[in-house]
C-alpha positions in Angstrom: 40.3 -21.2 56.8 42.0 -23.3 59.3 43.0 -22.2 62.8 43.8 -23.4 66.0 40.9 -24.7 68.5 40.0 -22.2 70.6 41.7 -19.3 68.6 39.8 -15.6 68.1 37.0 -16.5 70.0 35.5 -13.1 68.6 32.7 -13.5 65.4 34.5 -15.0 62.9 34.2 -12.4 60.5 37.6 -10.6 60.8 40.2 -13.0 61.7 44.1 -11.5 62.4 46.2 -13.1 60.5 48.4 -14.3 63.2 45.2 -16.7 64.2 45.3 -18.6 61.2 47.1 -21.6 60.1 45.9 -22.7 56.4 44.0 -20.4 53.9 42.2 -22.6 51.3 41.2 -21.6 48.1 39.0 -23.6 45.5 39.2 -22.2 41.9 36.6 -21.0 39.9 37.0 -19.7 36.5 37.2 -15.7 38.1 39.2 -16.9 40.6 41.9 -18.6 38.9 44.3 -15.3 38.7 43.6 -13.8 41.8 44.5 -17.5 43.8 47.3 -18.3 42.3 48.8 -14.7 42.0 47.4 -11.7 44.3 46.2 -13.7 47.1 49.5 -15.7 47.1 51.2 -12.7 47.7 48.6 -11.0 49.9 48.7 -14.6 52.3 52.8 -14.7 52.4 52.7 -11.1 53.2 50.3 -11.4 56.4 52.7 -14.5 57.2 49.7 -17.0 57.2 51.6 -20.1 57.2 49.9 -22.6 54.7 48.0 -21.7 51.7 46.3 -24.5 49.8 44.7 -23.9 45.8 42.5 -26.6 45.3 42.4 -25.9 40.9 39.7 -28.2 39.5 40.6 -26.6 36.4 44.3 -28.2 36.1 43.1 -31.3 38.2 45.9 -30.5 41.0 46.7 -29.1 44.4 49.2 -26.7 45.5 50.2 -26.0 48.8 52.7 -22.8 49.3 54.4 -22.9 52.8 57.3 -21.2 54.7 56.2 -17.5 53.6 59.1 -14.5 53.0 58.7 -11.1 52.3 56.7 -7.8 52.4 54.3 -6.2 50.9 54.3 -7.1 46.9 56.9 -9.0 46.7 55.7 -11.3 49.5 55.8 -14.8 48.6 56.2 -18.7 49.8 59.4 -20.2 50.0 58.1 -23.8 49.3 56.1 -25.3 47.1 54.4 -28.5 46.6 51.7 -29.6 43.9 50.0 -33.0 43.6 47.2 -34.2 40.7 44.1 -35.1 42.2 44.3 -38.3 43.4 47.5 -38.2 45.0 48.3 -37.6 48.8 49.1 -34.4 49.4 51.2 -33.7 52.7 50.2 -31.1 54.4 52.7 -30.7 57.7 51.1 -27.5 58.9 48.1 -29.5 59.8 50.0 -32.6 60.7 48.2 -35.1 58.0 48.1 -36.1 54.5 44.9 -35.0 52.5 43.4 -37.6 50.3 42.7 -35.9 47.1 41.2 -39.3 45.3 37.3 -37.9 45.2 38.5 -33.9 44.3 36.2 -33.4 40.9 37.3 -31.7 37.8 35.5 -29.0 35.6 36.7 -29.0 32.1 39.8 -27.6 30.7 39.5 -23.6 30.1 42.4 -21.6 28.6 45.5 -21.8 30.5 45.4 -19.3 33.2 48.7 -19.2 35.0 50.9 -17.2 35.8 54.7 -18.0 34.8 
């Protein structure tokens, strides 16, 4: 999780959603449904601005911005993807991330959604 210096100065543990700025998730092979499917839709919903799947898996980045909708349907407007090793702009944090050291795991069966 990302925020803002100084926001929720409470304990960390439950963080309103209007605090945050990027939500990162990194893969893992019971993961790989839920990060790129429910949680995409459970992040757009609560309007957290930037969410970022770091898929070691696939070798590549995506980073879902500009989020629309309620409830289920909720979703992110944009989307940008990048294979490891590649820059990867991220403009809610104002910089580019270098992806060049990320690690891969090897391939598993295919585990997106369409």
């Amino acid at each position: 999780m990302v925020m803002e210096r100084g926001r929720c100065e409470g304990s960390g543990w439950l963080v309103p959603a209007s605090d945050v700025t990027l939500l990162l998730e990194v893969v893992s092979l019971r993961s790989a449904d839920r990060d790129h499917g429910l949680k995409r839709s459970i992040y757009a919903a609560g309007e957290i601005p930037a969410y970022l799947i770091v898929d070691p898996y696939d070798a590549r980045c995506v980073l879902l911005s500009e989020p629309a909708g309620a409830g289920e349907e909720a979703d992110y407007e944009v989307q940008r993807t990048v294979s490891f090793g590649a820059p990867l702009r991220v403009d809610a944090l104002g910089l580019k991330l270098d992806t060049s050291r990320f690690g891969t795991l090897p391939a598993v069966t295919r585990h997106r959604r369409p």
